[in-house]
C-alpha positions as CSV (number, residue, x, y, z in Angstrom):
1,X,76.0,99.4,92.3
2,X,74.9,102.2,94.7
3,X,77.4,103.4,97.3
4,X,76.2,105.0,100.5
5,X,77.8,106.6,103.1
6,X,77.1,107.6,107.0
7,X,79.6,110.7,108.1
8,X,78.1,109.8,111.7
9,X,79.3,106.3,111.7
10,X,82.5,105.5,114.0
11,X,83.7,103.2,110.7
12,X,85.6,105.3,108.7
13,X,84.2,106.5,104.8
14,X,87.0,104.4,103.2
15,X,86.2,101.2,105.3
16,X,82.4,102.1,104.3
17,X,83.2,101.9,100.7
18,X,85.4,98.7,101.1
19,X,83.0,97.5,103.1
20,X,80.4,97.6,100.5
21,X,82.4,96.3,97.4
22,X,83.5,93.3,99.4
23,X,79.4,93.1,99.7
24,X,78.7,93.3,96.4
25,X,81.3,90.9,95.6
26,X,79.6,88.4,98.1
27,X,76.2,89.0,96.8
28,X,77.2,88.3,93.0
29,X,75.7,92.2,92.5
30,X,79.8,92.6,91.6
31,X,81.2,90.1,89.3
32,X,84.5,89.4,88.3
33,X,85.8,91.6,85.7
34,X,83.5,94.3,86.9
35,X,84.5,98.5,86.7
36,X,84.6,100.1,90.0
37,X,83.5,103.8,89.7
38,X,86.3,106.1,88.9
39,X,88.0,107.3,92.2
40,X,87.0,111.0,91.3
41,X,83.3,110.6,90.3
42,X,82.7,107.8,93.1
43,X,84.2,111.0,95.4
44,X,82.0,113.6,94.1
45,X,78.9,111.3,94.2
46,X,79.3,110.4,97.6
47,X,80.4,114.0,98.8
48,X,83.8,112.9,100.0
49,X,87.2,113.4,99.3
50,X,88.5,111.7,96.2
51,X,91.5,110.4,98.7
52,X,89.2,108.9,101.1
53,X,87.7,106.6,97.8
54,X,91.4,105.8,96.6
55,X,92.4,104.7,100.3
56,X,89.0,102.6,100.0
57,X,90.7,100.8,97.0
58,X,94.5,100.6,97.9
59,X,93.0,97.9,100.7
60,X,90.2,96.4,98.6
61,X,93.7,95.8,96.1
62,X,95.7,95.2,99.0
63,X,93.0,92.7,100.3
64,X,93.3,91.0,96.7
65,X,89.5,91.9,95.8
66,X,90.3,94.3,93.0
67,X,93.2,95.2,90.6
68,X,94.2,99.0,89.5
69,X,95.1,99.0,86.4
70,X,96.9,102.5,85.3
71,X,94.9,104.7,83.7
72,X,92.2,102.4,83.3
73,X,91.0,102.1,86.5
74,X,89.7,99.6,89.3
75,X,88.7,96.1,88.3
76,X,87.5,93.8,90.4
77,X,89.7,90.3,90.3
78,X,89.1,87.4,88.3
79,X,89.8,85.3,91.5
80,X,88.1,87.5,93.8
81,X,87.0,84.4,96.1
82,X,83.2,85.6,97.6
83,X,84.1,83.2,100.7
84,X,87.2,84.8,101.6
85,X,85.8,87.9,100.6
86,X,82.6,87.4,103.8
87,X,85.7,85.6,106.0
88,X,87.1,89.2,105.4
89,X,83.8,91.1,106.3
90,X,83.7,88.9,109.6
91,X,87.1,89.6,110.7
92,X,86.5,93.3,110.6
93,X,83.1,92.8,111.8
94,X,84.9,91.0,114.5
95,X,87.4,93.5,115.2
96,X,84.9,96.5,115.1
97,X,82.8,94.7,118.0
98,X,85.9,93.9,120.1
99,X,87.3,97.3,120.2
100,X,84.2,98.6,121.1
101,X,84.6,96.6,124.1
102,X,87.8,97.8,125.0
103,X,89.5,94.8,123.5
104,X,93.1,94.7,122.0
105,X,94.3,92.8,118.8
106,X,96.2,90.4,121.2
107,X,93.2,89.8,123.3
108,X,91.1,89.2,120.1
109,X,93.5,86.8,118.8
110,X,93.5,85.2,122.1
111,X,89.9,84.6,122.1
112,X,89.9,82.9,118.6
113,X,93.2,80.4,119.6
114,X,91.2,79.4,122.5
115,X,88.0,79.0,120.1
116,X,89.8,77.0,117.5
117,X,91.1,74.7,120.4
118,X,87.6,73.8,121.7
């Protein structure tokens, strides 16, 4: 899988890479079981600090789309669910579009009570 990055974008180089596993998860181009790029040469690839590719995959892990496994590397999950996985994508899709409008978290979460109620 190719990673690319935009330094100009306003969504941060760790959400970029998330943001493009959780993709490749969607689009079957990931499969369960599959080998992420080491942190350090995903890094160097991408010209970016190996820290910014490890935050990338604390949330993917944290998110339940891939497991670290020590020393081995990051996996992603057996029951890494591809509709959760684009339900994710749309909630930070979601969020990124609200905020730009000046939106808060409550207002957003406002907005989709009242949606759910309709």
């Amino acid at each position: 899988m190719l990673f690319v990055v935009d330094a100009s974008s306003s969504v941060s180089l760790a959400e970029q890479i998330a943001v493009q596993v959780r993709s490749g998860v969607v689009s079957g181009d990931l499969k369960p079981g599959d080998r992420l790029p080491p942190a350090r040469d995903l890094a160097k690839s991408l010209h970016v600090n190996m820290h910014t590719v490890l935050r990338a995959y604390a949330e993917l892990r944290n998110d339940e789309v891939i497991e670290m496994r020590q020393g081995r590397g990051a996996f992603v999950r057996k029951d890494a669910g591809a509709g959760l996985i684009h339900v994710t994508e749309l909630a930070a899709q979601l969020m990124h579009e609200a905020r730009k409008l000046g939106l808060t978290q409550s207002d957003i979460v406002r907005l989709i009570q009242r949606g759910g109620m309709a």
